[in-house]
N, C-alpha and C positions, 0 to 999 in steps of 0.2 A: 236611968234609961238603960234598953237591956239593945243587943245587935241581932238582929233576925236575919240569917243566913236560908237561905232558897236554893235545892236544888231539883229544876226542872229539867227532867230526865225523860225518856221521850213512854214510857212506861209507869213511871210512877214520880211524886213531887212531891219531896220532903222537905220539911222546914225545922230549927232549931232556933232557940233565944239563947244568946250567952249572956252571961254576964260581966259587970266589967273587966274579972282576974281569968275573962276564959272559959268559964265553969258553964256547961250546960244546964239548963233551968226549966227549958220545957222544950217537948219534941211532937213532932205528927207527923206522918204518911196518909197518903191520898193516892189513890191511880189518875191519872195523867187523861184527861178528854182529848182522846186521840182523834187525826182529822178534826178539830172542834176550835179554832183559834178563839174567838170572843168565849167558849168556854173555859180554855184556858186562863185564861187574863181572869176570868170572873174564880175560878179555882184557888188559884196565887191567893186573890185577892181575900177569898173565905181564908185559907189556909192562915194567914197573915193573923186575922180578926181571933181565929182560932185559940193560933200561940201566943199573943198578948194575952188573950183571958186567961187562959192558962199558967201564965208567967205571971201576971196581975200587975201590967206595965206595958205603957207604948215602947216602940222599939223603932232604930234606925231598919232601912230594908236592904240585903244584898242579892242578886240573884246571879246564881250559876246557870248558863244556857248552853245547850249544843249551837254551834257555830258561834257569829259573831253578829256586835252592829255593825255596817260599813260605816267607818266615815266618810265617807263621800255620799252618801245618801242616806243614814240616820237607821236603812232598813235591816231588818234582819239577814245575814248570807250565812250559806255555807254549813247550813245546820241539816243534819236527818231526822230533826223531827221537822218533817218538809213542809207541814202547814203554819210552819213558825216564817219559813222564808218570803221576804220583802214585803213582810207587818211592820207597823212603826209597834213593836212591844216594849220597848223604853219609855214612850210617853202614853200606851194607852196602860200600860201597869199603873205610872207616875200618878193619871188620871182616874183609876180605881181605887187606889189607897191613898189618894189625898195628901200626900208626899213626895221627895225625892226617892232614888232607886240609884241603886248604883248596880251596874249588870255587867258581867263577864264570863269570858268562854270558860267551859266548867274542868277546862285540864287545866285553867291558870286557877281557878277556885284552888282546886287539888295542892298545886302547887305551892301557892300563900298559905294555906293552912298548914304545910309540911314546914317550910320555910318560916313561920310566925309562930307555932308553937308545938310542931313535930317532929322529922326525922333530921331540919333540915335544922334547926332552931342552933342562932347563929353564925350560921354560914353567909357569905356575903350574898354567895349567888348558890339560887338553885333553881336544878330540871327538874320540873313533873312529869312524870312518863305514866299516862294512863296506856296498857295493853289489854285490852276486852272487848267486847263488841266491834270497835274502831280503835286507832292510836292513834294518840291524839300528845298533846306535848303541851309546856306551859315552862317559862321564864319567870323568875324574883329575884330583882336584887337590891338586896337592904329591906329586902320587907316591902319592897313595892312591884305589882306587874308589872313585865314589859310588853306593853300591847303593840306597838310599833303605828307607824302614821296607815298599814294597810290593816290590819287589825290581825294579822298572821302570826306575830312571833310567836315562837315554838312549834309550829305546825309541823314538825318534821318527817310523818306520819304522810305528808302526799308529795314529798322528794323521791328520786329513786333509789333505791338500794345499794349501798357504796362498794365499789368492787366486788363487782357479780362472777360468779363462777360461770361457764358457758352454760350449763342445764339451768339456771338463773335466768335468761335472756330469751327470748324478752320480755321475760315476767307477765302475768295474768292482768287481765284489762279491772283497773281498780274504776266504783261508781264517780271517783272527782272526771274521767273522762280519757285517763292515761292508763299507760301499764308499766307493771312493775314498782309500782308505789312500794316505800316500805310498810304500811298497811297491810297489805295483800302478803306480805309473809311474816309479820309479828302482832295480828290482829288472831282475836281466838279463832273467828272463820279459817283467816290464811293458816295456822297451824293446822287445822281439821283437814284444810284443804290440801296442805304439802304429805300429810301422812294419806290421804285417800291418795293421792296418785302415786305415792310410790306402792300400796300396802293394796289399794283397794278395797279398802274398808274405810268406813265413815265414823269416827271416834274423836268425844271431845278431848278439850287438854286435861280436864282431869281422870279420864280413864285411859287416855296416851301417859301420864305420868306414873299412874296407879300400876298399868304392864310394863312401865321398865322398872319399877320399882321392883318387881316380880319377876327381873329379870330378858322378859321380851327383848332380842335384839332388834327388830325393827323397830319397837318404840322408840328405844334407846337412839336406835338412830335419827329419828325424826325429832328428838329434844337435843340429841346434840348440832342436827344443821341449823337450828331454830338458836339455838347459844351461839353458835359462831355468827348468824346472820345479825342478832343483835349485838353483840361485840362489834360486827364492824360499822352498824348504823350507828350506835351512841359512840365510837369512837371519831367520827364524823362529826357528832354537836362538839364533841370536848376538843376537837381540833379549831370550831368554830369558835364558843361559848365558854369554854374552860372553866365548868362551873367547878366548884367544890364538891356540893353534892348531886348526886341521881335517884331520886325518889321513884319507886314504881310502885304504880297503883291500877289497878282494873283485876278483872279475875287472873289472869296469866301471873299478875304479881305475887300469887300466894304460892307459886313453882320454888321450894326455899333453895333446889340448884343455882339456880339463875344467880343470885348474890357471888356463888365461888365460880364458876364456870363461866359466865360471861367478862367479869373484870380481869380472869388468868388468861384472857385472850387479847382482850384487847390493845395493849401498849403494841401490838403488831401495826396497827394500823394508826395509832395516835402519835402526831409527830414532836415527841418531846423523848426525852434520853430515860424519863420515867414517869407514873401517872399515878397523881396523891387522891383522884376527884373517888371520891368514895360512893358506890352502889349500894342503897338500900333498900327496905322495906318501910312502907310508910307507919307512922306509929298511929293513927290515927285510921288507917284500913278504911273499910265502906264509908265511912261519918266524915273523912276528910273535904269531900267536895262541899260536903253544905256548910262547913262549919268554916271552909275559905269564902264561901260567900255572905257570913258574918263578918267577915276581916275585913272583908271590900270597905267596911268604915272605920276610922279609929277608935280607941277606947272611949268609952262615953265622956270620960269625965276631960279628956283630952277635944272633944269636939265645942 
């Protein structure tokens, strides 16, 4: 039996088969029926049928989703792909494919898969730090989510930003309904967003990194308040969570500064006399989120 990992993504919805040692076997991409819920579920549901024939084997199911289920009412929350919110998508997937489903928030996919056989791979505890579109965050320890009884753990991404400098405050109105989320300034928007107001110009992060590369000192500026900001938000978890390691993933995580420049900062604000938890790069890059949503099951031959 092979592990079908699913990641629905609010643009496109990729799926992968592993096999028992890990090893990828069969892969597909599909665009995502946006606004289209029973199109979605019925999507999943092809894509699934897809990668078995193609693997030439049924398969257990995982799915990585934006936001969450609530436990308290089984529905979908918290998710921006917003026609997914307060669906029962747990039991109408279950009831497409004819099987169980096992579904989780796709920064914790990220993170199991780094933590199970990537950057994190034996470490007892690790952070998933997706920075891209949204930050978004995700907990493992020992190899298993921590999803907590609200279905939140790691969400550190709609906290507010830890020791705010005064031009900091009071941070820009983020979509959860607050401001100053740390979102709104370690989200690729927020970066775009922090160099337009001081610059006046509208530049993603990789042409904000490409002009300090080249020198630009306002870029430069703008990638270094963007390292100090995140220096003090993940010195925050590590004062919380003390994991071992900090896995980043989303487009911001391919910034290779980030690695030396945000951990020579941090022990500033982490309250221990020194800090072992190691910042990296995920090994597993784009393919991490779906291939943590294969992990959602055990090894076959274990089940």
């Amino acid at each position: 039996m092979i592990r079908i990992g699913i990641d629905l993504g609010g643009t496109k919805i990729e799926g992968i088969a592993l096999s028992a040692k890990g090893q990828a076997v069969a892969g597909r991409r599909i665009g995502t029926p946006r606004e289209d819920y029973d199109g979605t579920v019925r999507a999943v549901a092809g894509l699934v049928a897809a990668i078995e024939s193609d693997a030439g084997a049924q398969g257990t199911v995982g799915v990585g989703m934006p936001g969450a289920i609530s436990p308290a009412t089984g529905l979908v929350k918290n998710a921006n792909s917003t026609w997914l919110i307060g669906r029962r998508l747990h039991v109408d997937l279950e009831r497409a494919l004819g099987r169980p489903v096992r579904l989780a928030n796709d920064a914790n996919c990220f993170a199991l898969s780094e933590a199970c056989d990537g950057a994190g791979t034996g470490a007892d505890v690790v952070f998933g730090v997706i920075v891209g579109t949204g930050t978004g965050g995700g907990i493992v320890v020992r190899r298993q989510v921590l999803t907590g009884p609200n279905a939140v753990a790691g969400e550190w991404g709609h906290n507010p930003l830890p020791w705010p400098d005064a031009d900091e405050l009071p941070g820009v109105p983020c979509y959860c309904g607050r401001s100053g989320c740390i979102e709104t300034f370690l989200s690729g928007p927020g970066l775009a967003a922090d160099h337009e107001r001081v610059t006046g110009v509208r530049l993603g992060g990789e042409q904000i990194a490409a002009l300090a590369d080249a020198g630009d000192a306002m870029a430069e500026a703008t990638l270094r308040r963007y390292e100090r900001r995140m220096a003090r938000a993940l010195a925050s978890v590590i004062n919380v969570v003390d994991p071992d390691v900090i896995v980043l993933g989303g487009g911001l995580s391919k910034l290779g500064r980030l690695y030396v420049n945000v951990p020579a900062q941090w022990a500033r604000w982490v309250f221990s006399d020194r800090v072992d938890t190691r910042l990296t790069a995920p090994r597993h890059g784009d393919a991490s989120g779906v291939r943590g949503a294969a992990w959602l099951w055990p090894a076959p031959e274990a089940i």
